[in-house]
MDAnalysis code that builds the backbone (N, CA, C; Angstrom):
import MDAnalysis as mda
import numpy as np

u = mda.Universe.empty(528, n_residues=176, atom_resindex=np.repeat(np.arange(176), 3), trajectory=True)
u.add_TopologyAttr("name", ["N", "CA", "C"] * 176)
u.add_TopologyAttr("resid", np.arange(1, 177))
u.add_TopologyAttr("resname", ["UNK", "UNK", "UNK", "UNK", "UNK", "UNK", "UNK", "UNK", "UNK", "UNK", "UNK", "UNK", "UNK", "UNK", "UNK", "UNK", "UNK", "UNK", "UNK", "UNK", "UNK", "UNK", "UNK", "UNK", "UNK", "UNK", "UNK", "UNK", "UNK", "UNK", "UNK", "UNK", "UNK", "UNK", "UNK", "UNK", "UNK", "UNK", "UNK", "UNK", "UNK", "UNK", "UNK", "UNK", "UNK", "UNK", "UNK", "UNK", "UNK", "UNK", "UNK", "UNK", "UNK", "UNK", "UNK", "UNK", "UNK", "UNK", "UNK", "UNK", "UNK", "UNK", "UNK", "UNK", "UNK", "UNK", "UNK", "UNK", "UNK", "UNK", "UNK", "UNK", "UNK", "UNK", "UNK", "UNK", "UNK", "UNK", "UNK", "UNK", "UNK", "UNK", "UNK", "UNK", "UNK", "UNK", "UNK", "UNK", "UNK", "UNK", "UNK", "UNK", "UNK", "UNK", "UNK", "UNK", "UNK", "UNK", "UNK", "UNK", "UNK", "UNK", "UNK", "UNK", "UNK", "UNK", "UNK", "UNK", "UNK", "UNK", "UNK", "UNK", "UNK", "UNK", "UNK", "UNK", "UNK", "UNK", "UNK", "UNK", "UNK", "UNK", "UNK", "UNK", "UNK", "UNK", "UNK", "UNK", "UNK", "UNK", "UNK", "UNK", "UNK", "UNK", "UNK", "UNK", "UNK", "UNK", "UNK", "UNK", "UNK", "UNK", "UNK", "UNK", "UNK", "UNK", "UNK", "UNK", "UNK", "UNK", "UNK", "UNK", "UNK", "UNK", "UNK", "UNK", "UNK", "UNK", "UNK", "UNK", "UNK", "UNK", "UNK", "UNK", "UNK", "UNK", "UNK", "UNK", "UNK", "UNK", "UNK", "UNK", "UNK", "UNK", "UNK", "UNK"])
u.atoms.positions = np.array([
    [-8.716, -50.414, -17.097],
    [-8.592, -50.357, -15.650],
    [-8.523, -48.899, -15.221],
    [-9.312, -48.635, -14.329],
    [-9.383, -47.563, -13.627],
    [-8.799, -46.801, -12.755],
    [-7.566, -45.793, -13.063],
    [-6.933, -45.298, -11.888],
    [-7.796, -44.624, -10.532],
    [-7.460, -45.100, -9.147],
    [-8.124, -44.330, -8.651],
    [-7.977, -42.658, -8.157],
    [-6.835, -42.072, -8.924],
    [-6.612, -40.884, -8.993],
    [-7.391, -40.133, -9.733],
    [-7.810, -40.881, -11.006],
    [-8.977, -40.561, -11.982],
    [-10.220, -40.491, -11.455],
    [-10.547, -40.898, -9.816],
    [-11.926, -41.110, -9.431],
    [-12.532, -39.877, -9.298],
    [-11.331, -38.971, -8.670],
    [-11.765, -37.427, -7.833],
    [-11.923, -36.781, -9.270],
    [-11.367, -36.770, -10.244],
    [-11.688, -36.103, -10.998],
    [-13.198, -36.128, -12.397],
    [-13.337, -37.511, -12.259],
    [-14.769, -37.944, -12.485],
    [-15.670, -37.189, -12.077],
    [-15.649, -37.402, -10.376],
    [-16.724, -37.114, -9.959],
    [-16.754, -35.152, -9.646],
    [-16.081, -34.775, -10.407],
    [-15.979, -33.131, -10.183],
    [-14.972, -32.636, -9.124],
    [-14.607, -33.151, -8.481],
    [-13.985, -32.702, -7.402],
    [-12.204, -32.408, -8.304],
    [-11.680, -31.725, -8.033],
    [-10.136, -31.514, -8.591],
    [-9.114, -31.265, -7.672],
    [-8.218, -32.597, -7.476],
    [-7.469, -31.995, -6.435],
    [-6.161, -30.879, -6.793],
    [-6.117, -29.981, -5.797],
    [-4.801, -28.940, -6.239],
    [-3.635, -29.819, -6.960],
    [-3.147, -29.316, -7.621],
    [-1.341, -29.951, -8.247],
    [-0.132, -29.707, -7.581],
    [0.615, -30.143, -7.190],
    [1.694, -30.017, -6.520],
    [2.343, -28.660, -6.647],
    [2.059, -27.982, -7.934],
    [2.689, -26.811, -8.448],
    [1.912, -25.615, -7.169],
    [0.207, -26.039, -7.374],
    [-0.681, -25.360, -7.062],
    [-0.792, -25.113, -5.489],
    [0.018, -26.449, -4.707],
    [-0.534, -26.125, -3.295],
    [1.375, -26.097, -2.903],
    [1.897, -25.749, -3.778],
    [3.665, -24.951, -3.138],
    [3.060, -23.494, -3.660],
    [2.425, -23.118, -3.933],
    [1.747, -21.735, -4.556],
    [1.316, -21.177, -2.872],
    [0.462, -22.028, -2.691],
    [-0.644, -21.573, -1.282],
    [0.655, -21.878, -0.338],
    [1.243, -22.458, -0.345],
    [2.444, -22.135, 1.363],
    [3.291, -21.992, 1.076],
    [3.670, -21.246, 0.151],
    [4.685, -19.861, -0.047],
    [4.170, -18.501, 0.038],
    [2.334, -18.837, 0.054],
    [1.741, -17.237, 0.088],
    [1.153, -16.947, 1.545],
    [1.181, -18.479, 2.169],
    [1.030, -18.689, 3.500],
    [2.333, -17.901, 4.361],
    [3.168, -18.688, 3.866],
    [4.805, -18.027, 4.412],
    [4.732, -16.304, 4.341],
    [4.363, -16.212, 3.121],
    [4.754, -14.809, 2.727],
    [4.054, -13.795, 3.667],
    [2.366, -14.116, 3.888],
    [1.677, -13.386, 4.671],
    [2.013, -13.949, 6.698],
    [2.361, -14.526, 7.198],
    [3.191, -14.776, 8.170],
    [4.474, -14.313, 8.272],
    [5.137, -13.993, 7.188],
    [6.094, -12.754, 7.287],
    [5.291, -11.256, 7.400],
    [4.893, -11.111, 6.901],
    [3.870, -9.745, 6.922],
    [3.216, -9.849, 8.143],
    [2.975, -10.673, 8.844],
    [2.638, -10.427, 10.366],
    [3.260, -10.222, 11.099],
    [4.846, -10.857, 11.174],
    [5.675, -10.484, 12.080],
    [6.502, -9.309, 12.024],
    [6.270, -8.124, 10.736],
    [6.519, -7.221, 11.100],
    [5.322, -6.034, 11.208],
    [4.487, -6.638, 12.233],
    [3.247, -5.959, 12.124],
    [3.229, -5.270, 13.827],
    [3.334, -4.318, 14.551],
    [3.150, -4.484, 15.584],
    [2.347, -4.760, 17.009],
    [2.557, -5.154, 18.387],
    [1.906, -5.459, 18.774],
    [0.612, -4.987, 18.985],
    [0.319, -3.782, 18.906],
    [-1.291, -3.421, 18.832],
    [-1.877, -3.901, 16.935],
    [-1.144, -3.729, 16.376],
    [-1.898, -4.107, 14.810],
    [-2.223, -5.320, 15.378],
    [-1.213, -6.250, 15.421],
    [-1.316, -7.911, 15.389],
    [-2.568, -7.786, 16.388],
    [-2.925, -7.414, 17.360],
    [-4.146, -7.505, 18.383],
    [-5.355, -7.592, 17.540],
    [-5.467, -7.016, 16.603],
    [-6.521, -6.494, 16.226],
    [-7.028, -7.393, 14.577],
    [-6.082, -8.154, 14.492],
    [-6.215, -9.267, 13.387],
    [-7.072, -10.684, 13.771],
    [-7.925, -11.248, 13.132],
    [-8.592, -12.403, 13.808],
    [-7.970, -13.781, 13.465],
    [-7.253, -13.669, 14.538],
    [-5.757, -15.185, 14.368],
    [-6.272, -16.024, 16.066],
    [-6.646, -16.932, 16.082],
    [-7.446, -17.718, 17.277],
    [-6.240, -18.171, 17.308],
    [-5.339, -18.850, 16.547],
    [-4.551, -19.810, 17.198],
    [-2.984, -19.345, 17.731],
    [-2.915, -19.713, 18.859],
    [-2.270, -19.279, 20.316],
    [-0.542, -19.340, 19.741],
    [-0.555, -20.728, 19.332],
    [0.797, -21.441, 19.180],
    [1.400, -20.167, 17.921],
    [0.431, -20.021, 16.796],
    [1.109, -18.763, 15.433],
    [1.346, -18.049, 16.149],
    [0.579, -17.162, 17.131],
    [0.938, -15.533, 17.754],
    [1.830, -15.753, 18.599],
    [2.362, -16.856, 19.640],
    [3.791, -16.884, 20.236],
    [4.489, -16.940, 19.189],
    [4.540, -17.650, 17.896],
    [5.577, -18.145, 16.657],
    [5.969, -16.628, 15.822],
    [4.956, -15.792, 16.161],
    [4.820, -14.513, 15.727],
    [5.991, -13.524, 16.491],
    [5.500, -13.481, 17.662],
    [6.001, -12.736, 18.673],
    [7.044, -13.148, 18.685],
    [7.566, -14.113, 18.804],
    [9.170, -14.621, 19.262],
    [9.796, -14.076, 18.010],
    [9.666, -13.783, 16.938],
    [10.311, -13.686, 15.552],
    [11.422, -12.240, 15.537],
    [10.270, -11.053, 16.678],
    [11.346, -10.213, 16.753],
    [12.414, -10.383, 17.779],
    [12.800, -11.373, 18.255],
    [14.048, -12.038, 19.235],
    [15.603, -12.525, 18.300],
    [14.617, -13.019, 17.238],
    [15.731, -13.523, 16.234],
    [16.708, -13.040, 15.733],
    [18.022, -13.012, 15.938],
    [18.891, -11.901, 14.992],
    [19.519, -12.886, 13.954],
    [19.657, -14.174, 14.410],
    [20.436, -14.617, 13.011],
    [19.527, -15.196, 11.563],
    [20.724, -14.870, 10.576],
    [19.615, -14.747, 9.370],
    [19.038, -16.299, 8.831],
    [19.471, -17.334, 9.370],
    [19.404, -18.541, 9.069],
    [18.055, -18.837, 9.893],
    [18.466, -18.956, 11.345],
    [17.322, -19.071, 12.321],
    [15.745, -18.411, 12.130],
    [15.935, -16.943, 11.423],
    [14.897, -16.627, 10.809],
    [14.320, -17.288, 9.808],
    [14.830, -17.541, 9.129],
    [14.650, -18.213, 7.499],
    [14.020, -19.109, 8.252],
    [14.982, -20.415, 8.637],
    [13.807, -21.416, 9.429],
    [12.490, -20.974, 10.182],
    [12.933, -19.930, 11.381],
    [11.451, -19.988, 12.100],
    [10.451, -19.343, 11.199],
    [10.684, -18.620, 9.750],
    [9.621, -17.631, 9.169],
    [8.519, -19.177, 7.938],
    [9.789, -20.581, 7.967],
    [9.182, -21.619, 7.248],
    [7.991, -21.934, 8.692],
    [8.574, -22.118, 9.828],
    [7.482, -23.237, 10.643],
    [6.535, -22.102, 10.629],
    [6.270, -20.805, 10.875],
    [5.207, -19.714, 10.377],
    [4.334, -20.235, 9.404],
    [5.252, -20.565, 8.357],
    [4.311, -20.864, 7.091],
    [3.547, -22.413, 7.520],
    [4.400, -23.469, 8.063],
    [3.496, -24.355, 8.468],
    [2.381, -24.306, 9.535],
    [2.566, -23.726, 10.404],
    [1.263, -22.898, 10.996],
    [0.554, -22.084, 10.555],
    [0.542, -21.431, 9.579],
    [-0.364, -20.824, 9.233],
    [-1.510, -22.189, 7.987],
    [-0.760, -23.267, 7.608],
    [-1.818, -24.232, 7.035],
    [-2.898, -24.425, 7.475],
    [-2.501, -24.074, 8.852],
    [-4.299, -24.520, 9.761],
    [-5.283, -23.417, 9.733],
    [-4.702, -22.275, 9.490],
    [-5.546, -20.964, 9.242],
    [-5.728, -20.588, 8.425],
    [-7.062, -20.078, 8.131],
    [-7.665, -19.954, 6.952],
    [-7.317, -17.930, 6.898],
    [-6.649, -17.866, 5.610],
    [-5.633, -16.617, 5.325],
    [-6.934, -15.629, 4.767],
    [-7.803, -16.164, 4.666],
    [-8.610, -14.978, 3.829],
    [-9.339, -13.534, 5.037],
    [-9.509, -14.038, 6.397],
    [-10.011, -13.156, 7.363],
    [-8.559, -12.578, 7.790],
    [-7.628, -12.452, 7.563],
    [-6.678, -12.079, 7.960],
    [-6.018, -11.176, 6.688],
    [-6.001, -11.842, 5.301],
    [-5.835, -10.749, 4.234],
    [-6.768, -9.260, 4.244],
    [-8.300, -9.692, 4.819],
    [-8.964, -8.609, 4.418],
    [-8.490, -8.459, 5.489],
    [-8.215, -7.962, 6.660],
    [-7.809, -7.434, 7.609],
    [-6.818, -6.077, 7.492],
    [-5.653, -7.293, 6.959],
    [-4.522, -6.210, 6.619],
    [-4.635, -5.337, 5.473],
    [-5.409, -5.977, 4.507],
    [-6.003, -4.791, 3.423],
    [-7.215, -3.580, 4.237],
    [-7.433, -3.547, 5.056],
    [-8.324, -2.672, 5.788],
    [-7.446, -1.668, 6.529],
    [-6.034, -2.213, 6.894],
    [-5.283, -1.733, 7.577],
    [-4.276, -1.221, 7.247],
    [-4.241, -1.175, 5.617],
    [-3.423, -0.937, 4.837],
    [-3.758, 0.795, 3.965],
    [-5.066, 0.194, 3.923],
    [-6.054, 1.283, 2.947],
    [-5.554, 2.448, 3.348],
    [-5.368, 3.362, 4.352],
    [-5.411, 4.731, 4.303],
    [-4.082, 5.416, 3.743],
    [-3.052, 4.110, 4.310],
    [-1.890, 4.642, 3.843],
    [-1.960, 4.303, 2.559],
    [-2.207, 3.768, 1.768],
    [-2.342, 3.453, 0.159],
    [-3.214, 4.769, -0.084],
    [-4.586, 5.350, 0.318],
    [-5.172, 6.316, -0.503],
    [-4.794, 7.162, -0.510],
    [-3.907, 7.600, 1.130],
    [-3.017, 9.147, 1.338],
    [-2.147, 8.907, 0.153],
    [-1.464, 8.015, -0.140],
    [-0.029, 7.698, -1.205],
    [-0.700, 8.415, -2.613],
    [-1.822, 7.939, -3.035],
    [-2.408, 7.973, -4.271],
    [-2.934, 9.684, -4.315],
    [-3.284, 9.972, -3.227],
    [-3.833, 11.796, -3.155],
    [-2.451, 12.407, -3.081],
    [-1.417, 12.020, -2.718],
    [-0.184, 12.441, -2.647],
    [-0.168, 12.779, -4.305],
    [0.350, 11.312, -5.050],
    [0.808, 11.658, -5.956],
    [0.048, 12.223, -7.360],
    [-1.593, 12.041, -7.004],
    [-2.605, 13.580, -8.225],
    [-1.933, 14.708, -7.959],
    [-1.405, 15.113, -6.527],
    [-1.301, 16.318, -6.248],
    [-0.169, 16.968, -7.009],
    [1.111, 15.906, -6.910],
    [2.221, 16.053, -7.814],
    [1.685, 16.202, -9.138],
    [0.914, 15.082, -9.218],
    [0.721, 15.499, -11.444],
    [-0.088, 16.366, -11.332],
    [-0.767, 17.022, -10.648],
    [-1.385, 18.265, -10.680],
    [-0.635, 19.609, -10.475],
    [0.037, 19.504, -9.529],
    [1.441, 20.365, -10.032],
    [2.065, 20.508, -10.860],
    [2.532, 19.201, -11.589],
    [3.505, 19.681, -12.841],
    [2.570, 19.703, -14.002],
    [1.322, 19.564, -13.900],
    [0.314, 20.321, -15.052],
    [0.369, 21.687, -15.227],
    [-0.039, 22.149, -13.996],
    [-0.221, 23.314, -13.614],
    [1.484, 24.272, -14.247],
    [2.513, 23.629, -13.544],
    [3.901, 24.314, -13.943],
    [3.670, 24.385, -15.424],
    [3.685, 23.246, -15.851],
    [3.874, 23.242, -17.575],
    [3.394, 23.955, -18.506],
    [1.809, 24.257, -17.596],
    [0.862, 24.966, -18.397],
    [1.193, 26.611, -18.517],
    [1.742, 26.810, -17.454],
    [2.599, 27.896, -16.906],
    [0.724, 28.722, -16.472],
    [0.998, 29.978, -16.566],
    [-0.084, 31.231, -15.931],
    [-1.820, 30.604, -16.143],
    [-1.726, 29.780, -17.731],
    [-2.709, 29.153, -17.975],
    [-3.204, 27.925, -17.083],
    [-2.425, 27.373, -16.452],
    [-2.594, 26.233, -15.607],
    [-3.356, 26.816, -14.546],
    [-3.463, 27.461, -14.314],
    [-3.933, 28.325, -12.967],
    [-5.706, 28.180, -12.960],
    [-6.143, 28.170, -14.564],
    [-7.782, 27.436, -15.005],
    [-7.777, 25.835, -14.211],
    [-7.107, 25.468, -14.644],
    [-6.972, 23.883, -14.025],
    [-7.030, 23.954, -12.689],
    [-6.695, 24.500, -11.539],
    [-6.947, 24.079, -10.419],
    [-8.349, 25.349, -10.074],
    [-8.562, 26.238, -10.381],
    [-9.545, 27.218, -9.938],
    [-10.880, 26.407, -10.790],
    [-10.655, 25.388, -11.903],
    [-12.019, 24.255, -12.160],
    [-12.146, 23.560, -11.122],
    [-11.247, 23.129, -10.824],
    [-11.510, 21.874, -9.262],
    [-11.769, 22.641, -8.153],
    [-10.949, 23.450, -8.063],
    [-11.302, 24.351, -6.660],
    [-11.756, 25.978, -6.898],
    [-12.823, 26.363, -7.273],
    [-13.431, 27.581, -7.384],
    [-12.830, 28.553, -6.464],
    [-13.213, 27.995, -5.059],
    [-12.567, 28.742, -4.256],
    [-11.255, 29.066, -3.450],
    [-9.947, 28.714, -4.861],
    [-8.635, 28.962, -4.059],
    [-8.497, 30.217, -5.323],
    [-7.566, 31.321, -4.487],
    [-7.080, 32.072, -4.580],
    [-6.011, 32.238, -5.980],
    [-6.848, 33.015, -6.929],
    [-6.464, 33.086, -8.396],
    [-4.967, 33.702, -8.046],
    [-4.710, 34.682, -7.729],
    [-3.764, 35.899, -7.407],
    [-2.278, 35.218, -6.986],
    [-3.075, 34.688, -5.986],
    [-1.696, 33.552, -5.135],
    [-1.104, 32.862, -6.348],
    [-1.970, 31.787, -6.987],
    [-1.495, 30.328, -7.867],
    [-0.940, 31.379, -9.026],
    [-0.980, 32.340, -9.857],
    [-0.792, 33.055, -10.548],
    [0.593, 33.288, -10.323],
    [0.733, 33.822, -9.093],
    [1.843, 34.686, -8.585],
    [2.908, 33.233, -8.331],
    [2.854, 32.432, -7.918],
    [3.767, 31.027, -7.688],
    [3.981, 30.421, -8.968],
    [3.035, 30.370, -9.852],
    [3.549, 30.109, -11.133],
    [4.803, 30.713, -11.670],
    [4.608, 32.168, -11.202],
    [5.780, 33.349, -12.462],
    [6.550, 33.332, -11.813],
    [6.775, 33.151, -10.319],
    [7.362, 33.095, -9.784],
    [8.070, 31.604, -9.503],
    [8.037, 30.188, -10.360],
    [8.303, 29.378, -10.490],
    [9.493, 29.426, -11.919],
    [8.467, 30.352, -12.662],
    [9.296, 30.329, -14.162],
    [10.488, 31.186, -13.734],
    [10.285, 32.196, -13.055],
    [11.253, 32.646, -12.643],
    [12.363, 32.351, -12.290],
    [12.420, 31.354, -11.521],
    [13.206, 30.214, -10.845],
    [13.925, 29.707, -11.496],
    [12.977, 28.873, -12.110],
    [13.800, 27.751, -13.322],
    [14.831, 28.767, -14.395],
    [14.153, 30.388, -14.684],
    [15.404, 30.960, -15.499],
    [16.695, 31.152, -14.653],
    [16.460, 31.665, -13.664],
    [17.687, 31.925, -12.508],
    [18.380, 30.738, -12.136],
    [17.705, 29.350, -12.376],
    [18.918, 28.252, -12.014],
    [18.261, 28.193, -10.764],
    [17.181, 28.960, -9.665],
    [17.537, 28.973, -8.276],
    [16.635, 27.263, -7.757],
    [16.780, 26.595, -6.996],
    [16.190, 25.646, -6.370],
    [14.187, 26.349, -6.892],
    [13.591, 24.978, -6.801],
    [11.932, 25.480, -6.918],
    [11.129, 25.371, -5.560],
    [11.347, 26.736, -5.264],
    [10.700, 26.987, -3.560],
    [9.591, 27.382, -4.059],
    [9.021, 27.831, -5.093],
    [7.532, 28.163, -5.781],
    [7.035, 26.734, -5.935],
    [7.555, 25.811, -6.437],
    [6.927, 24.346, -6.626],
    [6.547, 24.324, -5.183],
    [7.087, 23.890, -4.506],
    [6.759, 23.305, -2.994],
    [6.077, 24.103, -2.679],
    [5.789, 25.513, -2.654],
    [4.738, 26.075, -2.276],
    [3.339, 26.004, -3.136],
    [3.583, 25.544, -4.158],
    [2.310, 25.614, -4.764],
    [1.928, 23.937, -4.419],
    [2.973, 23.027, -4.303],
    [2.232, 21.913, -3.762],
    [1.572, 22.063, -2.325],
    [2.302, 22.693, -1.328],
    [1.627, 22.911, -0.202],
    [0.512, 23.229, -0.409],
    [0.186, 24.165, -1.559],
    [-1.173, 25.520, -1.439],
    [-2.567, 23.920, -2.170],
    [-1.836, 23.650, -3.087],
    [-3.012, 22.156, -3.360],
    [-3.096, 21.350, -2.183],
    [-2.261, 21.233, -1.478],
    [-2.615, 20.143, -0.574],
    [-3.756, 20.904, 0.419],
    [-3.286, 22.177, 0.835],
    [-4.156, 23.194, 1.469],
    [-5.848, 22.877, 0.887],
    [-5.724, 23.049, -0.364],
    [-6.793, 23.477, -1.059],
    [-7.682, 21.397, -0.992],
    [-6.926, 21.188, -0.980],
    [-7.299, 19.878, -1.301],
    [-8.105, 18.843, 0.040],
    [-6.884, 19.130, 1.362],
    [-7.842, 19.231, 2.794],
    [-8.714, 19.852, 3.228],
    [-8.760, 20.992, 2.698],
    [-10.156, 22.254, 3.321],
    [-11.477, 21.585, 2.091],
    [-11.311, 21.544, 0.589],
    [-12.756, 21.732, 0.561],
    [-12.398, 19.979, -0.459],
    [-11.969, 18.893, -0.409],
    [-11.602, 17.584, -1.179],
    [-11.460, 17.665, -2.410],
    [-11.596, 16.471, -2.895],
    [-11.296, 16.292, -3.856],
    [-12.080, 17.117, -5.368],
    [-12.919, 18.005, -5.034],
    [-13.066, 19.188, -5.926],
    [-13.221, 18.721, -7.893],
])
């Protein structure tokens, strides 16, 4: 005898598992939290048609108690079942991007600094390969004047300046 639960799967079709679709509206929830702390010009600019989520949205920053949130951030997640999350992920990944690539040029710049420190006077090849045209004399002089530092105990005001001088070097002619 034939279950008819066994039918859908016969014929190719597979329905999600209970495990599988508390997966999708907890990631529903999760990204409906990520909207409501999005502000009102971002949220404008996201493609969300339905009226009833963006009041459910908007009202969220009214909420101060932590319970009432919890609940209204679940009926979020049940409104968002009707919307399809994928034009709205790439969205916020579009809207996300610059501050993620500034983060990532941020932190070469750091390990390019403490290359450069470590390498001590020699490090100074390492950024004049990437950038031909920054100033040998300067990066030279912030180096010894870094080691300097570190013998004296004094704070590293040569570091921060030599990160400034990469970041310098790094906005005027890129990534080099």
């Amino acid at each position: 005898m034939r279950d008819e639960n066994n039918d859908s799967e016969e014929d190719g079709e597979f329905l999600p598992s209970k495990s599988e679709l508390k997966r999708q509206m907890l990631a529903r929830q999760t990204l409906g939290e990520q909207l409501t702390r999005l502000t009102e010009k971002q949220l404008e600019t996201l493609p969300i048609n339905d009226e009833q989520l963006l009041r459910a949205i908007r009202e969220t920053r009214r909420i101060s108690s932590k319970n009432a949130l919890r609940r209204h951030l679940q009926y979020i997640g049940k409104l968002m079942r009707d919307v399809d999350p994928e034009p709205i992920n790439t969205a916020l990944e579009q809207m996300h991007r610059p501050d993620r690539e500034a983060t990532a040029a941020f932190h070469a710049l750091e390990n390019l600094r403490e290359e450069v420190l470590a390498a001590g006077v020699a490090g100074v090849e390492t950024v004049l390969q990437r950038w031909p045209q920054a100033d040998r004399q300067q990066l030279r002089q912030l180096v010894l004047q870094h080691q300097r530092e570190q013998k004296q105990g004094k704070p590293p005001a040569a570091s921060r300046k030599l990160f400034r001088y990469l970041r310098e070097l790094h906005e005027l002619y890129g990534e080099g």
